[in-house]
Structures are given as C-alpha cells and as structure tokens.
C-alpha positions in Angstrom: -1.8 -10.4 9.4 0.4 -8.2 7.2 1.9 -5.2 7.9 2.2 -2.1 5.6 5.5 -2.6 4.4 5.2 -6.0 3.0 2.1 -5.0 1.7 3.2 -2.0 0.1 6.1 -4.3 -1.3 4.0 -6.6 -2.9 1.7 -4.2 -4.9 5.4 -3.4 -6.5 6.1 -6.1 -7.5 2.7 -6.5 -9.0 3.1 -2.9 -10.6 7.0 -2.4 -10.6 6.5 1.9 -12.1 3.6 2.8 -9.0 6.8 4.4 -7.5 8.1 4.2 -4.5 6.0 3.2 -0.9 5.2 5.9 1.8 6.2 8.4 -1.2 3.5 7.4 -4.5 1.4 4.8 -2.8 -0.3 5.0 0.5 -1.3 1.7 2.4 -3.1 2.4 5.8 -5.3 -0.9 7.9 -8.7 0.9 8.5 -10.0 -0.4 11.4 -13.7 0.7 10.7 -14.0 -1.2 8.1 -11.5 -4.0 8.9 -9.5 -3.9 5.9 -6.2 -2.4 3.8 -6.5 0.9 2.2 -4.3 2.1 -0.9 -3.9 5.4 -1.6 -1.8 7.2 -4.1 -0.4 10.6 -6.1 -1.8 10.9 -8.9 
C-alpha cells in the first residue's frame, strides 16, 4: 500500500502548481470506504 506522503508527492508531479502537501492538498486513507481521499484549499 502507499502511504500519504508518496501519494501526496505524486499528485505533484502530476500537477506541479496544487502547492505544497499537508499545506494546499489533503490526502487522508478512509477506512470506511477503503480508499484515498484528496482534499484541498480552494
């Protein structure tokens, strides 16, 4: 499994100006529904 920083890593590479993680984007595991949450600032 992943974890949240290499996650969070890899969306910015996808989208280099989302900003920076744990500051403008959000990834969480949610273990409800078994799956990765991103969140952001808009």
């Amino acid at each position: 499994m992943h974890d949240k920083k290499e996650l969070c890593e890899k969306i910015r590479s996808i989208y280099p100006d989302i900003g920076e993680c744990g500051i403008d984007v959000d990834v969480e595991y949610d273990e409800a529904k078994k799956a990765w949450t991103v969140g952001g600032v808009l």
